[in-house]
N, CA, C and O atoms as a Tripos MOL2 file, in Angstrom:
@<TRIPOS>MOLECULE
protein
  296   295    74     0     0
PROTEIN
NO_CHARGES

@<TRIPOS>ATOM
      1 N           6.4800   14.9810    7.7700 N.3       1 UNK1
      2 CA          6.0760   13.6870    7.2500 C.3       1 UNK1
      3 C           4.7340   13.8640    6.5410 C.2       1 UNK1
      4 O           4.0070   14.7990    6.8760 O.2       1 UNK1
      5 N           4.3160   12.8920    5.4390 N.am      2 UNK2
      6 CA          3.3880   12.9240    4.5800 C.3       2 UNK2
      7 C           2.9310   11.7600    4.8220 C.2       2 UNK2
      8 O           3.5220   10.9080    5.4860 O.2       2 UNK2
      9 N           1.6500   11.6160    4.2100 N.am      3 UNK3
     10 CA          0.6990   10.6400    4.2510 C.3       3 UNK3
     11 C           0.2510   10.1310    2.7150 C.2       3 UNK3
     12 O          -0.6380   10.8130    2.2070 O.2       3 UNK3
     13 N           0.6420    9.2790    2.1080 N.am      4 UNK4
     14 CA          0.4450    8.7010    0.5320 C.3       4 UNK4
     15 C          -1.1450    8.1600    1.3960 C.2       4 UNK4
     16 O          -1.0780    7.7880    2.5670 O.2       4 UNK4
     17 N          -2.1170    8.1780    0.8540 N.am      5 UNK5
     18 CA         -3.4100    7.3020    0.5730 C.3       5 UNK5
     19 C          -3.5210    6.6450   -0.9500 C.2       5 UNK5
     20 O          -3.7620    7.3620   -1.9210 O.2       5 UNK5
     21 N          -3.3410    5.3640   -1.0530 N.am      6 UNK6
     22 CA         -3.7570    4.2410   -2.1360 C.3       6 UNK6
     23 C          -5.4860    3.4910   -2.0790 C.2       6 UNK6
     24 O          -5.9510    2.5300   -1.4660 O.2       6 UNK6
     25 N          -5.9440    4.2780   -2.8390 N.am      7 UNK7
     26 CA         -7.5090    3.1300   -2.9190 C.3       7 UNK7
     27 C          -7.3580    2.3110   -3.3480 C.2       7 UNK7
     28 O          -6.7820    2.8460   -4.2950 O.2       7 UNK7
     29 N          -7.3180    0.9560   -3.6770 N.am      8 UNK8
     30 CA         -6.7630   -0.2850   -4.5490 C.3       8 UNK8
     31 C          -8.1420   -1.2970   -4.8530 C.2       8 UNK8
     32 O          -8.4210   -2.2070   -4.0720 O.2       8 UNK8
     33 N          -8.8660   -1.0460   -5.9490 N.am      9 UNK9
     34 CA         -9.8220   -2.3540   -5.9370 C.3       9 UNK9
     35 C          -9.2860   -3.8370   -6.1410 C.2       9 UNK9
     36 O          -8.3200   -4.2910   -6.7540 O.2       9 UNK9
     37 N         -10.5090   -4.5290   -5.2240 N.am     10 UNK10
     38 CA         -9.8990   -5.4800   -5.9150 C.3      10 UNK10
     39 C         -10.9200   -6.3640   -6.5080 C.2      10 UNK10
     40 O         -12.0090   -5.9970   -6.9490 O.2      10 UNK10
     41 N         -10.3610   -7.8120   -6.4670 N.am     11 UNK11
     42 CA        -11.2260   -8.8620   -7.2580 C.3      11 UNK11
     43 C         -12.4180   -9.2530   -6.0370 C.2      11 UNK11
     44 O         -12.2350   -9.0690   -4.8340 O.2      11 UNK11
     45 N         -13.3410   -9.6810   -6.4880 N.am     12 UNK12
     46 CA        -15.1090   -9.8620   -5.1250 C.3      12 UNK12
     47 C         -14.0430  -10.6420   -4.1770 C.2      12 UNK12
     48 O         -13.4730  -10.3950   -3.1150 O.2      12 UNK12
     49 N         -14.0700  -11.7360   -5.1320 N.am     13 UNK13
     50 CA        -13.1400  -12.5900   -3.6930 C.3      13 UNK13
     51 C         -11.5310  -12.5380   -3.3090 C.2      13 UNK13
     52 O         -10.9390  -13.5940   -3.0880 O.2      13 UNK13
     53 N         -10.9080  -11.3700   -3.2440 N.am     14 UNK14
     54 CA         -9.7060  -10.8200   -2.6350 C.3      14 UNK14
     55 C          -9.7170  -10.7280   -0.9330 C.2      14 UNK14
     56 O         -10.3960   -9.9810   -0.2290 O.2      14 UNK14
     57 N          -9.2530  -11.2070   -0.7450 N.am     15 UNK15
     58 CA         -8.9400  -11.1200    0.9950 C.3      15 UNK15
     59 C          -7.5470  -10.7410    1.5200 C.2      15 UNK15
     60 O          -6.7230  -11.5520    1.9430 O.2      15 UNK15
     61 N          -7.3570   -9.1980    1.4310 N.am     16 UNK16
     62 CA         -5.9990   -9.0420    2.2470 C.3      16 UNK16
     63 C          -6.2150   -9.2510    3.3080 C.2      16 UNK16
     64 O          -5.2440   -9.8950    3.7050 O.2      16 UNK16
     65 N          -6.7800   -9.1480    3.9600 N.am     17 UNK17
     66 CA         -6.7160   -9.7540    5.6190 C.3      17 UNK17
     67 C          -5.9460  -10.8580    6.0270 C.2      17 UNK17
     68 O          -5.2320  -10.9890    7.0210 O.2      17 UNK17
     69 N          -6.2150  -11.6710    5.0570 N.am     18 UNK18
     70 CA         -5.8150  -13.3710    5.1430 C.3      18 UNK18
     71 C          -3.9540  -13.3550    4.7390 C.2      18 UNK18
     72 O          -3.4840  -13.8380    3.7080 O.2      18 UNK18
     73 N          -3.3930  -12.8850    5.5060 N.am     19 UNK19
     74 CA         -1.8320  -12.9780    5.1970 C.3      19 UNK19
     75 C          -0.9240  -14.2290    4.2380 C.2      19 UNK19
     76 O           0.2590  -14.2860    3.9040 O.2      19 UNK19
     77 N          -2.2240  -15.2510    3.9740 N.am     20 UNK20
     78 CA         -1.4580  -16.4850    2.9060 C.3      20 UNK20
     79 C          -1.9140  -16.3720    2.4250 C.2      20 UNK20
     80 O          -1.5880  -17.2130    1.5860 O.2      20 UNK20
     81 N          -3.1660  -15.5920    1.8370 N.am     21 UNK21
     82 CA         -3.7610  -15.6620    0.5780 C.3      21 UNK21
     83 C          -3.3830  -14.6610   -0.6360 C.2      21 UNK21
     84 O          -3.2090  -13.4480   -0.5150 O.2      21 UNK21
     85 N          -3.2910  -15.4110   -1.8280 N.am     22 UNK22
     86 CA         -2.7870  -14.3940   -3.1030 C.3      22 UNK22
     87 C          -2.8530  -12.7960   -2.6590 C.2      22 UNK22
     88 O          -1.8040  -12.1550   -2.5980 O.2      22 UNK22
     89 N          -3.8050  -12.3370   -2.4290 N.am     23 UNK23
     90 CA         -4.1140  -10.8650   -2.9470 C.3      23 UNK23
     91 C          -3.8230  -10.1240   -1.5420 C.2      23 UNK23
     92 O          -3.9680   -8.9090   -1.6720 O.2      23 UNK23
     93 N          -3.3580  -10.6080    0.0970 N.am     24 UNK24
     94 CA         -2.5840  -10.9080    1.4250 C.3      24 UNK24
     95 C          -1.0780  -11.0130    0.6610 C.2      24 UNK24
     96 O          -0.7620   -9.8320    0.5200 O.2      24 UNK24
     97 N          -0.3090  -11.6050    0.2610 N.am     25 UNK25
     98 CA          0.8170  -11.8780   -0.1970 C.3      25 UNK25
     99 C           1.3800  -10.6370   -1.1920 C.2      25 UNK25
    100 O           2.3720   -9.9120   -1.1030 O.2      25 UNK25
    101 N           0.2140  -10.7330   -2.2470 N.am     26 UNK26
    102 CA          0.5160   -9.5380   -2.9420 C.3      26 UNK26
    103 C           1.1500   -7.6040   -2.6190 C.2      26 UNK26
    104 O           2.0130   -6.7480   -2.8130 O.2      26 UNK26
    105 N          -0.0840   -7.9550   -2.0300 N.am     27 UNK27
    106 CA          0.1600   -6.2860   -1.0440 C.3      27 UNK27
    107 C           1.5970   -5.8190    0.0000 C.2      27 UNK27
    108 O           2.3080   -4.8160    0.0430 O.2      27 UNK27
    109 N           1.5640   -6.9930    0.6910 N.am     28 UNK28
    110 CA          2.8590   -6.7250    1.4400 C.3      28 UNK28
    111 C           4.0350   -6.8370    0.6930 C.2      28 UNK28
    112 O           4.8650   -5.9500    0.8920 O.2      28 UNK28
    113 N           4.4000   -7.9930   -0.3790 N.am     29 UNK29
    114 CA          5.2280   -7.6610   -1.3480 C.3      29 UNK29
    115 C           5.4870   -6.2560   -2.0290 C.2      29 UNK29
    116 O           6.6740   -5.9600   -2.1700 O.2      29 UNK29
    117 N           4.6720   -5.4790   -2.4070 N.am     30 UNK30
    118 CA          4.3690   -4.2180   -3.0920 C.3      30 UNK30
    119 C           4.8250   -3.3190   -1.8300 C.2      30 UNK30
    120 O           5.1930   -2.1600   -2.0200 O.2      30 UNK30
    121 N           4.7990   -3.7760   -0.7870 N.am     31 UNK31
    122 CA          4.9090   -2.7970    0.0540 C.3      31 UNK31
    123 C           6.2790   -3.1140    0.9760 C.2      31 UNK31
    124 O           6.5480   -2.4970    2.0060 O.2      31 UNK31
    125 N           6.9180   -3.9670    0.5260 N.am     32 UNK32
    126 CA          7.9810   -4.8790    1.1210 C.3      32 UNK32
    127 C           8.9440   -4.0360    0.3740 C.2      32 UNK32
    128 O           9.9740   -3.6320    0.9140 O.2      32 UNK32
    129 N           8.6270   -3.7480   -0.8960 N.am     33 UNK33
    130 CA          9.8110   -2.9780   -2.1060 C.3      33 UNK33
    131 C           9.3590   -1.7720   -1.7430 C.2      33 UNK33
    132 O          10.3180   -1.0920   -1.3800 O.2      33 UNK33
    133 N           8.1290   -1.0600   -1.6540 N.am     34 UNK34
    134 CA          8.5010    0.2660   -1.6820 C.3      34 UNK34
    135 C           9.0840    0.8980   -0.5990 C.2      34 UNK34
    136 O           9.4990    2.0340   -0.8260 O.2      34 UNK34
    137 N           9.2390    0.4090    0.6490 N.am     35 UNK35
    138 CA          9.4440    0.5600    2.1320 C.3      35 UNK35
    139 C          11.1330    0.7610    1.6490 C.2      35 UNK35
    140 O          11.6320    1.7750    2.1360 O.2      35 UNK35
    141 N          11.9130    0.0720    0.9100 N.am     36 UNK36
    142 CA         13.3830    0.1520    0.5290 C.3      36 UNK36
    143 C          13.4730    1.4630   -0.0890 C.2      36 UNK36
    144 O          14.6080    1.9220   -0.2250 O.2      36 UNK36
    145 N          12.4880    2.1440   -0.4860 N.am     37 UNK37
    146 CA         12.7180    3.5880   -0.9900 C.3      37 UNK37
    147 C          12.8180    4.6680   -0.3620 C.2      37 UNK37
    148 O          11.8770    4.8850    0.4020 O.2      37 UNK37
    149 N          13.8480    5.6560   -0.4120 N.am     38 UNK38
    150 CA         14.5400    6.5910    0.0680 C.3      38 UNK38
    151 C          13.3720    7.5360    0.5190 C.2      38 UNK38
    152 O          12.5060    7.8350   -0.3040 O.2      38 UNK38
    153 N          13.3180    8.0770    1.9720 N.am     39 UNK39
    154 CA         11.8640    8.3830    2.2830 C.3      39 UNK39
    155 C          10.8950    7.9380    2.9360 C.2      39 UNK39
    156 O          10.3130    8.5490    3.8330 O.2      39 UNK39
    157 N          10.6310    6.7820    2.5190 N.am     40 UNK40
    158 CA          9.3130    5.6150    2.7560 C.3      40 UNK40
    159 C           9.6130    5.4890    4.2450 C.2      40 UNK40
    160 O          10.7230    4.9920    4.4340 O.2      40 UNK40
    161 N           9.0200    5.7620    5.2340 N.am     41 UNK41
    162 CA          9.4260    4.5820    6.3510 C.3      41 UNK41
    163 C           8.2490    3.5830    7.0860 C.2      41 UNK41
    164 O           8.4340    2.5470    7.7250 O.2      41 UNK41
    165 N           7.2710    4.1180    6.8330 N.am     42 UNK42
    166 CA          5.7380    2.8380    7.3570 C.3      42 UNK42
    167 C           4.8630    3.0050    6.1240 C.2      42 UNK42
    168 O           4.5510    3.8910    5.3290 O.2      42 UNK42
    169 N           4.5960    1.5790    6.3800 N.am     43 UNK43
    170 CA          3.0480    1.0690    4.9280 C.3      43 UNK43
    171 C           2.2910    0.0210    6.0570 C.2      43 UNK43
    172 O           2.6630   -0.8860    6.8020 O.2      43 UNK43
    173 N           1.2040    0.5990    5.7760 N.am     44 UNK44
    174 CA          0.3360   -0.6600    6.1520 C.3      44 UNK44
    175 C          -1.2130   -0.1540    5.3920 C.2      44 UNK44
    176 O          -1.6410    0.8650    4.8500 O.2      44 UNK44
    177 N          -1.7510   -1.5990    5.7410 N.am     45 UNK45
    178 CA         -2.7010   -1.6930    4.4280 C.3      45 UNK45
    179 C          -4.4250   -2.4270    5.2730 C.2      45 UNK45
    180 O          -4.6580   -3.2030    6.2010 O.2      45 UNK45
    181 N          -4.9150   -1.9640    4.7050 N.am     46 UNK46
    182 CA         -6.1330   -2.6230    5.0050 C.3      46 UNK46
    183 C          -7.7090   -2.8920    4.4330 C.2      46 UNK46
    184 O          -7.8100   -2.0600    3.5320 O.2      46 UNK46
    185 N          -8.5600   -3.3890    4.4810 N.am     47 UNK47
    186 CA         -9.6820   -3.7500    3.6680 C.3      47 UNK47
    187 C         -10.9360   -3.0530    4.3340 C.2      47 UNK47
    188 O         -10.9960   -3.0280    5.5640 O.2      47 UNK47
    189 N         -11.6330   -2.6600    3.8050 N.am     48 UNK48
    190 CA        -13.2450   -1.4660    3.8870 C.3      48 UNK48
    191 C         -13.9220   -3.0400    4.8470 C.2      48 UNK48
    192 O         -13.5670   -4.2140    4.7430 O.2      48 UNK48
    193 N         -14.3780   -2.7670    5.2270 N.am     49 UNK49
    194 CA        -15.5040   -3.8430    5.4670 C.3      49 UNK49
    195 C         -16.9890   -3.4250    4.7850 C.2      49 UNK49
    196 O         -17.6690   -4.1630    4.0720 O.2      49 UNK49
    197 N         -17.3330   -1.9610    5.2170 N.am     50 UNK50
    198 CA        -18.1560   -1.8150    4.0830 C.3      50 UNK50
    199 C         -18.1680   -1.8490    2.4760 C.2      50 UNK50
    200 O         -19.2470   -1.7680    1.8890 O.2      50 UNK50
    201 N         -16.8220   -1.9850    1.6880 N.am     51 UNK51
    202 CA        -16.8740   -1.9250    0.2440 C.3      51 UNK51
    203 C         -15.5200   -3.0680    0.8120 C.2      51 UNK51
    204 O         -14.4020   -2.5690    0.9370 O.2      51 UNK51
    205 N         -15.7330   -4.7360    1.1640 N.am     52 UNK52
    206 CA        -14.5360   -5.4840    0.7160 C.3      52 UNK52
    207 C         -13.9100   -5.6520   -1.0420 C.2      52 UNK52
    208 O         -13.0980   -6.4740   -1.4660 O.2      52 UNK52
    209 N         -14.5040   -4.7490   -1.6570 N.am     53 UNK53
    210 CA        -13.9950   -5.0510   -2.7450 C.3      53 UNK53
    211 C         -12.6570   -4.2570   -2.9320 C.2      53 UNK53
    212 O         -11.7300   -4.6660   -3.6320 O.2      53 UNK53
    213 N         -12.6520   -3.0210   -2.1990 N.am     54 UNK54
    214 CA        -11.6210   -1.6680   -1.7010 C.3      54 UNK54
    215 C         -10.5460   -2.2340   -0.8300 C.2      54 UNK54
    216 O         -10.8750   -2.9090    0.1450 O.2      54 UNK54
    217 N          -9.2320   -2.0030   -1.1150 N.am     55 UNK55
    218 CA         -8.0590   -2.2070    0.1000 C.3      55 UNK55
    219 C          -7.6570   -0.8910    0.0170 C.2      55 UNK55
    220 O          -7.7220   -0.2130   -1.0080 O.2      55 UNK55
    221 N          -7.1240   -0.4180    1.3920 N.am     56 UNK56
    222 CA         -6.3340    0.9830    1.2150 C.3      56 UNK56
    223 C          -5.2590    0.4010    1.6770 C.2      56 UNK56
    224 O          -5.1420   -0.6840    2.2470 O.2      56 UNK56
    225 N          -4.1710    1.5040    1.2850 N.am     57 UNK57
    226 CA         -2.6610    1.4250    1.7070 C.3      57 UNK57
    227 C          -1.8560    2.6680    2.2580 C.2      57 UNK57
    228 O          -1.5840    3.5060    1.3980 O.2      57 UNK57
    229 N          -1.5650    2.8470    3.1350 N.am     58 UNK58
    230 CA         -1.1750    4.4340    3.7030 C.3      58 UNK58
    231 C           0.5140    3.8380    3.6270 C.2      58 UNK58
    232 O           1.0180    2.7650    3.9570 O.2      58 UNK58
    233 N           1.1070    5.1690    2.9950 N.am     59 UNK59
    234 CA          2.4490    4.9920    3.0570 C.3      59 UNK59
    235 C           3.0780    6.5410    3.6410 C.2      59 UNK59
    236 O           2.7660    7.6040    3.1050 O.2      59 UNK59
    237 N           3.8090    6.4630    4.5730 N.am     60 UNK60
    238 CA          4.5790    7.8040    5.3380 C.3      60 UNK60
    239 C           6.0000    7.7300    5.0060 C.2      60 UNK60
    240 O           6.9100    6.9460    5.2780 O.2      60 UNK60
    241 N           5.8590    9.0880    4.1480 N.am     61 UNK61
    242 CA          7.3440    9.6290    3.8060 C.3      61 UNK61
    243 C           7.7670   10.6660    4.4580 C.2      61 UNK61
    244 O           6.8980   11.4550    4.8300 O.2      61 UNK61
    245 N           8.9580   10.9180    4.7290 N.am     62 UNK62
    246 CA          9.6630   11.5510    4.9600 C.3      62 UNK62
    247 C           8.9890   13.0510    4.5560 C.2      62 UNK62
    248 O           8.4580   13.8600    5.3160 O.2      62 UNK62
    249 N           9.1860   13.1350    3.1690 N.am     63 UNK63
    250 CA          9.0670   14.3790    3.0230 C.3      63 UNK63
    251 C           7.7360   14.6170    1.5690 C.2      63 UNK63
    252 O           6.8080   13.8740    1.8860 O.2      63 UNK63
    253 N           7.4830   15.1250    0.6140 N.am     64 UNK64
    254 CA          6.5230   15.3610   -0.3540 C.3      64 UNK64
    255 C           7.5800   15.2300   -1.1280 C.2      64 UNK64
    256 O           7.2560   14.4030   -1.9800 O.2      64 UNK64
    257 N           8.5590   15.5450   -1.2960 N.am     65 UNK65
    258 CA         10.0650   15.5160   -2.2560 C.3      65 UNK65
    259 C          10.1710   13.9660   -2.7630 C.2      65 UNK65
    260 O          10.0800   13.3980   -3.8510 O.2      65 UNK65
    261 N          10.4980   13.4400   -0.9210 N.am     66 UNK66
    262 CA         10.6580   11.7880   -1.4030 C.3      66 UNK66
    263 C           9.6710   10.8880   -1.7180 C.2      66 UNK66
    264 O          10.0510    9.7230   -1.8240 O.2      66 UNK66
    265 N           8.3700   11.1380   -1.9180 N.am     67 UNK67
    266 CA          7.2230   10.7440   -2.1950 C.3      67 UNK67
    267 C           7.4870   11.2010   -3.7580 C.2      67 UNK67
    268 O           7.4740   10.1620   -4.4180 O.2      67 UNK67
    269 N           7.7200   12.3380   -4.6190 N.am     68 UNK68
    270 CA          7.5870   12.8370   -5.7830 C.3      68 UNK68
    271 C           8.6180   12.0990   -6.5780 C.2      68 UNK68
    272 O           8.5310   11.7480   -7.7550 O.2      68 UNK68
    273 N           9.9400   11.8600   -5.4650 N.am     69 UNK69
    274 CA         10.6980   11.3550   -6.4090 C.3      69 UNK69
    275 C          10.9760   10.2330   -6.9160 C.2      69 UNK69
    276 O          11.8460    9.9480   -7.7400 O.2      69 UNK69
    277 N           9.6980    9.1590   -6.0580 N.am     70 UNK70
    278 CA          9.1370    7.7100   -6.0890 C.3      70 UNK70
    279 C           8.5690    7.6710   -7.3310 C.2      70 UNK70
    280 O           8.8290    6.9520   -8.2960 O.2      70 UNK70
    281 N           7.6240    8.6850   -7.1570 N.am     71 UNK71
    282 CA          6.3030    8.4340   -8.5270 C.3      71 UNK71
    283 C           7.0220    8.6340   -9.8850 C.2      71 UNK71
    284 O           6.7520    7.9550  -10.8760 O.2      71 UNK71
    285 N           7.9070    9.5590   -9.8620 N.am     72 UNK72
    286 CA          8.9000    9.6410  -11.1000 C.3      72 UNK72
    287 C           9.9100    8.8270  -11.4560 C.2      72 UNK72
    288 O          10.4560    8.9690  -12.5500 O.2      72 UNK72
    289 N          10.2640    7.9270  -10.6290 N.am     73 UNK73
    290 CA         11.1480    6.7060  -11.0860 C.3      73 UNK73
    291 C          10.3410    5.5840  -11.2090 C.2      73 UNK73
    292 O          10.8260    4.4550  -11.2770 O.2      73 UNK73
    293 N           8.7070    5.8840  -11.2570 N.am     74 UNK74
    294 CA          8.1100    4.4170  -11.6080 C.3      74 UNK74
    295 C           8.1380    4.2090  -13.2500 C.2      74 UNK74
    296 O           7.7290    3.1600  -13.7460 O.2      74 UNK74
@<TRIPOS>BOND
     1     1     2 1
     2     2     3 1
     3     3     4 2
     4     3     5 am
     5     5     6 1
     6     6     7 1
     7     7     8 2
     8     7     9 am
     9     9    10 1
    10    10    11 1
    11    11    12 2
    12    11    13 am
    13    13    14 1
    14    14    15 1
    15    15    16 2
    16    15    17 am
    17    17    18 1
    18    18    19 1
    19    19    20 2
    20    19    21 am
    21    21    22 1
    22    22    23 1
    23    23    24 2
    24    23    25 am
    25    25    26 1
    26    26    27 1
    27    27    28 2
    28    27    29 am
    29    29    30 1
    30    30    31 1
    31    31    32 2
    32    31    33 am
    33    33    34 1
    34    34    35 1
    35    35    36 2
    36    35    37 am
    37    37    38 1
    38    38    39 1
    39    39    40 2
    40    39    41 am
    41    41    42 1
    42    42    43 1
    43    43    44 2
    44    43    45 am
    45    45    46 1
    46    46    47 1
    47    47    48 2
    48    47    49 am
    49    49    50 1
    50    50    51 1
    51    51    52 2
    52    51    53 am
    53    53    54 1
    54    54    55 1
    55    55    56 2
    56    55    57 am
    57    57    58 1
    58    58    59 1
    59    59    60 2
    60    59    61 am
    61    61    62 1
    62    62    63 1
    63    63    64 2
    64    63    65 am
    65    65    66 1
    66    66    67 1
    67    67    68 2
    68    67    69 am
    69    69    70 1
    70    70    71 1
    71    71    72 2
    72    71    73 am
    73    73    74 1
    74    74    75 1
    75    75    76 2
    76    75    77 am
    77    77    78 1
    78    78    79 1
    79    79    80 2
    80    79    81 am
    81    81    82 1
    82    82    83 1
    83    83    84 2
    84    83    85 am
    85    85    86 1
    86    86    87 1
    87    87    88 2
    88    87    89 am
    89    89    90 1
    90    90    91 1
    91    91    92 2
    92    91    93 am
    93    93    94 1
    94    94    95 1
    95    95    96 2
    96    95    97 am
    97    97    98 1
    98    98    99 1
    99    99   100 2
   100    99   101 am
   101   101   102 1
   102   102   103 1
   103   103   104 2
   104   103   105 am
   105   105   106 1
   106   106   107 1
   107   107   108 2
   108   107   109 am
   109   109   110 1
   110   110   111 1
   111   111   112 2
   112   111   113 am
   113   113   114 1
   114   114   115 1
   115   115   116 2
   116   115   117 am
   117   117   118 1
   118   118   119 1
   119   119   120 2
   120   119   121 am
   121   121   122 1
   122   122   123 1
   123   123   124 2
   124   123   125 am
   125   125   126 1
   126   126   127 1
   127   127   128 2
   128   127   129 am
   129   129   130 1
   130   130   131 1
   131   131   132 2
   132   131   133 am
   133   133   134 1
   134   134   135 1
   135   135   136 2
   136   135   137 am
   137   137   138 1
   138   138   139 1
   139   139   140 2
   140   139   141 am
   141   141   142 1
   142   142   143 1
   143   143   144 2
   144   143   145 am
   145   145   146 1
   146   146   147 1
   147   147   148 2
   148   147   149 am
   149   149   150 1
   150   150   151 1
   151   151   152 2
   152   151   153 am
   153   153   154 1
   154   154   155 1
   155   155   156 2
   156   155   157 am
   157   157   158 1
   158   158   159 1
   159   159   160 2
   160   159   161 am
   161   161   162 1
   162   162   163 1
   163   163   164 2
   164   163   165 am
   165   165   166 1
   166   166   167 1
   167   167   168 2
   168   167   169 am
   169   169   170 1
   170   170   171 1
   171   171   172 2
   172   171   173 am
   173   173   174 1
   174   174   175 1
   175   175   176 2
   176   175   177 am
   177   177   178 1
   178   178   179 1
   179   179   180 2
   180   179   181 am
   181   181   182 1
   182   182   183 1
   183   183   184 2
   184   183   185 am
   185   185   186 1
   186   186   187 1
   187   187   188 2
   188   187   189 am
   189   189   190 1
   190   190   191 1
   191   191   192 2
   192   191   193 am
   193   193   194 1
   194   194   195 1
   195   195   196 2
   196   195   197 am
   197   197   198 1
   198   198   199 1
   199   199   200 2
   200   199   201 am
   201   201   202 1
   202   202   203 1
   203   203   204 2
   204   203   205 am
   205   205   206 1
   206   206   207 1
   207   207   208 2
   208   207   209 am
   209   209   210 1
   210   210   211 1
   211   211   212 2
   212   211   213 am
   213   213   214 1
   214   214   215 1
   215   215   216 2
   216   215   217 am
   217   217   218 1
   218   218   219 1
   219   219   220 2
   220   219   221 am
   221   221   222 1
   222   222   223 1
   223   223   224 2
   224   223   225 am
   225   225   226 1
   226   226   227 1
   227   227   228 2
   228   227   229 am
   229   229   230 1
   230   230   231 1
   231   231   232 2
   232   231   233 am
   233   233   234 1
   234   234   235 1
   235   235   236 2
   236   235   237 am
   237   237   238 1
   238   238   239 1
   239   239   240 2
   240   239   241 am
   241   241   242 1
   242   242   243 1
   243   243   244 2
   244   243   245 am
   245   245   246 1
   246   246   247 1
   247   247   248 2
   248   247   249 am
   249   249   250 1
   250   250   251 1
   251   251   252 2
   252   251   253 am
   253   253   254 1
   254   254   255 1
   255   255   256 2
   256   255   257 am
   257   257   258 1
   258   258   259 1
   259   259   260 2
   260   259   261 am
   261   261   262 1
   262   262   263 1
   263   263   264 2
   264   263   265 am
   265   265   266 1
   266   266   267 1
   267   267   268 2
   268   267   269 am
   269   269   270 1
   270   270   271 1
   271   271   272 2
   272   271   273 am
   273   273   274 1
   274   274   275 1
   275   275   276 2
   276   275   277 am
   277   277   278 1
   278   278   279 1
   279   279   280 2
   280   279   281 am
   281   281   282 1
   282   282   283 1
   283   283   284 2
   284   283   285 am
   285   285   286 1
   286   286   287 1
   287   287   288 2
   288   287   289 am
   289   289   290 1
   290   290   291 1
   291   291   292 2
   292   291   293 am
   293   293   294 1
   294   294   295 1
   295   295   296 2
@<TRIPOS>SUBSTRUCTURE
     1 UNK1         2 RESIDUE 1 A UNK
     2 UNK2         6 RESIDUE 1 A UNK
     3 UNK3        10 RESIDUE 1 A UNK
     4 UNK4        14 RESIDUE 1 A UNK
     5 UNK5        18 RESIDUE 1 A UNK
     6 UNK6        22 RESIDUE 1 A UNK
     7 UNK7        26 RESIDUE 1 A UNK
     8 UNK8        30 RESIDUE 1 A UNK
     9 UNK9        34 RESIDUE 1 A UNK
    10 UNK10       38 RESIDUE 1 A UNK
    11 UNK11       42 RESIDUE 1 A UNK
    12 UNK12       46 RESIDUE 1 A UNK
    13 UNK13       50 RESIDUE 1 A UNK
    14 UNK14       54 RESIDUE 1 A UNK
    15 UNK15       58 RESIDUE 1 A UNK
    16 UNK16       62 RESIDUE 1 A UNK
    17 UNK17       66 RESIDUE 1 A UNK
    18 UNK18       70 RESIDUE 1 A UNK
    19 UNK19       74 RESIDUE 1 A UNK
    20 UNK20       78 RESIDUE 1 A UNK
    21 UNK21       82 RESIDUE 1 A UNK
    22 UNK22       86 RESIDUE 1 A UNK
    23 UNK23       90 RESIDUE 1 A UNK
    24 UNK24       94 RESIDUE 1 A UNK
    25 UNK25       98 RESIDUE 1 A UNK
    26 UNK26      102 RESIDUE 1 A UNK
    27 UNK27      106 RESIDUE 1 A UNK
    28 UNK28      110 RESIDUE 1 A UNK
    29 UNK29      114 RESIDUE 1 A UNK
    30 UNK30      118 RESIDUE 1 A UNK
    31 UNK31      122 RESIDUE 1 A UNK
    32 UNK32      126 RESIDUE 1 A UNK
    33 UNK33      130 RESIDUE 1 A UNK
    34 UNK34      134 RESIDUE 1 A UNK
    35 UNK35      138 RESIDUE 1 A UNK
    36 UNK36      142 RESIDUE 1 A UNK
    37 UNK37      146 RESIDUE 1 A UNK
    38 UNK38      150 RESIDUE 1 A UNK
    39 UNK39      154 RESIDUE 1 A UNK
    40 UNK40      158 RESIDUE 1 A UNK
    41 UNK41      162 RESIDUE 1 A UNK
    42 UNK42      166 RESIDUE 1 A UNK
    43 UNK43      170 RESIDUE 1 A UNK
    44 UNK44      174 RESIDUE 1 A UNK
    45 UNK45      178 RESIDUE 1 A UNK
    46 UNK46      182 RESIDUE 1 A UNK
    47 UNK47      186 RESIDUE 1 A UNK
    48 UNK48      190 RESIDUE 1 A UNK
    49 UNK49      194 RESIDUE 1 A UNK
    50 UNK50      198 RESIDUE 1 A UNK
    51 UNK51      202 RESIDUE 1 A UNK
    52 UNK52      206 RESIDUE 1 A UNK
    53 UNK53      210 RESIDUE 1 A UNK
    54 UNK54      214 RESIDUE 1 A UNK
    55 UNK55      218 RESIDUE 1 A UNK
    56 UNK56      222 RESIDUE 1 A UNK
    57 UNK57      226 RESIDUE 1 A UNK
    58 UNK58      230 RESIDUE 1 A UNK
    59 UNK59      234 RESIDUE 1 A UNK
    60 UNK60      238 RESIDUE 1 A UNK
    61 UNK61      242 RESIDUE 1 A UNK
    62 UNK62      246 RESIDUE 1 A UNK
    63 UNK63      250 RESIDUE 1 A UNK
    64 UNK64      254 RESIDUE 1 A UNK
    65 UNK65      258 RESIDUE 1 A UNK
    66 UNK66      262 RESIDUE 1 A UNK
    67 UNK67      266 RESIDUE 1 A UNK
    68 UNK68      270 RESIDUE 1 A UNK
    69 UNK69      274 RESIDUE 1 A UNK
    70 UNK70      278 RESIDUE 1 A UNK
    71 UNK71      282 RESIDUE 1 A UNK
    72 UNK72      286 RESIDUE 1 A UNK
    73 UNK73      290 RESIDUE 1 A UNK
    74 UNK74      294 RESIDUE 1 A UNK
């Protein structure tokens, strides 16, 4: 198994934390579809407290194959 790391900036006032808020909604959507990809099996996501402007997103694949063969069908 592999480990994808996503740095994701965002907007000053973005709050993924907040699960109803736009840029909360956004992320898990994004991560709602890629989780359906061959490979993918956990995403979860979270916000810096020291840099809230930063969200990360860790995604675990299967293999480096099924991770490669994600980035090439984007």
């Amino acid at each position: 198994m592999i480990t994808e790391i996503v740095m994701l900036p965002l907007k000053v006032s973005a709050d993924v934390s907040q699960p109803n808020s736009s840029a909360g909604k956004a992320i898990r959507e994004i991560l709602a579809l890629e989780l359906t990809v061959q490979g993918a099996r956990y995403a979860y996501y979270g916000q810096f407290i020291e840099k809230p402007e930063t969200a990360v997103i860790f995604v675990n694949w299967d293999s480096l194959d099924d991770h490669k063969n994600f980035i090439s069908s984007s």
